[in-house]
N, C-alpha and C positions, 0 to 999 in steps of 0.2 A: 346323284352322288352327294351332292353339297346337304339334299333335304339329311339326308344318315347320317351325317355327319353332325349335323346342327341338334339330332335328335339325341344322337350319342351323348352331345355336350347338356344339351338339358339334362339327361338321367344323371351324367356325370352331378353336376349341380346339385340336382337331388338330395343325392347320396353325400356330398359334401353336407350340404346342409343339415340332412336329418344326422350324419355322424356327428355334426358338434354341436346339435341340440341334445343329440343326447349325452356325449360326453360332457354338456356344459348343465344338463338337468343332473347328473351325478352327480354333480360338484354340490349342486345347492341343496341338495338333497341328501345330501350321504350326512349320516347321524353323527355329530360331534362326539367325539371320545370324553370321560369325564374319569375324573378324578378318584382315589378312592386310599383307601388308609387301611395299615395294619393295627389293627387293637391288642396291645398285647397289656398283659396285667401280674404279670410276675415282678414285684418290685414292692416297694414300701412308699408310705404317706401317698395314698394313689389319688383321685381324685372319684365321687361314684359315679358311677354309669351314667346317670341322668347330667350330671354335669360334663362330661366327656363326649354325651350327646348334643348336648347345647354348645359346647365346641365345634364340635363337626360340621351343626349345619350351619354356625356363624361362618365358617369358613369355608361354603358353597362347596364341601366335599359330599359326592352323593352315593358314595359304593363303603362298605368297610369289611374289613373279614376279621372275623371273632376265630380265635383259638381253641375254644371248646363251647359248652352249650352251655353258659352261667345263665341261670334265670332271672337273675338281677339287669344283666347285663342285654338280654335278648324282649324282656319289658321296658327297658328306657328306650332301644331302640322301636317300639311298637308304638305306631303313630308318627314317627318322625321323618317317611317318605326317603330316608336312606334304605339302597339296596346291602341286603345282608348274603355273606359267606359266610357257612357255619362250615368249622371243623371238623373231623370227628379225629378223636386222638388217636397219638400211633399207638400207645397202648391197647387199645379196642378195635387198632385195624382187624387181628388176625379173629378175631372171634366174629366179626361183622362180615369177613371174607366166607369163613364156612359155616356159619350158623344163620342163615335168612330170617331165625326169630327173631335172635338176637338184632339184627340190622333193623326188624321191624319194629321192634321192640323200642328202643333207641328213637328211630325215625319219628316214633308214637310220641314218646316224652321229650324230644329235644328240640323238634320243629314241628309237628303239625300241632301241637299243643300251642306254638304262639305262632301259627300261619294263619290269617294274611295278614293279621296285625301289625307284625314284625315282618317285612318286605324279604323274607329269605329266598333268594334266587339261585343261592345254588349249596351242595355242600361238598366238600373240599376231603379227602382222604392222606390223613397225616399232614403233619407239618413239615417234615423235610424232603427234600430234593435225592433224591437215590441214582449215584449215577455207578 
């Protein structure tokens, strides 16, 4: 009786142990969240692109999402290891909705045109919130 008993407690052990190895390898392990910024460019006396990129990465921000697909704006960020969100405008939601050429079309000239140059990870459908 004592030995099942003793055995019980080592497995118990075990189990404690390996749960807060791994609860405590989550820890060191789980990928920091990072930082990231709206671009927006609807304004006057703007700054260009390539200096707005040199902002960015002075200030260790590594995500940005662009409003639409400027070329100016989608080559400064090429080379500069910021992850990119492209938009596509609400304008061109509904035609990219029912036209797949169109989407492809677009997808052809606004991002694979400066991928992988330009770190684009993802693209973003419209700009507002629809609730």
């Amino acid at each position: 009786m004592l030995c099942s008993s003793k055995n019980k407690n080592q497995s118990m052990e075990r189990y404690i142990v390996a749960g807060c190895f791994l609860l405590f390898s989550t820890f060191v392990f789980a990928e920091a969240g990072s930082i990231g910024v709206n671009y927006g460019r609807i304004a006057n006396d703007l700054p260009s692109a390539t200096k707005v990129v040199q902002l960015v990465k002075s200030q260790g921000i590594e995500r940005i999402k662009v409003f639409d697909a400027d070329p100016a704006v989608l080559r400064a960020l090429s080379g500069s290891g910021i992850k990119v969100t492209v938009d596509l405008p609400n304008e061109l939601l509904f035609a990219a909705a029912n036209r797949v050429s169109f989407a492809n079309s677009w997808v052809q000239k606004n991002i694979a045109a400066y991928y992988p140059g330009t770190q684009i990870e993802a693209i973003a459908g419209g700009q507002r919130s629809l609730r």
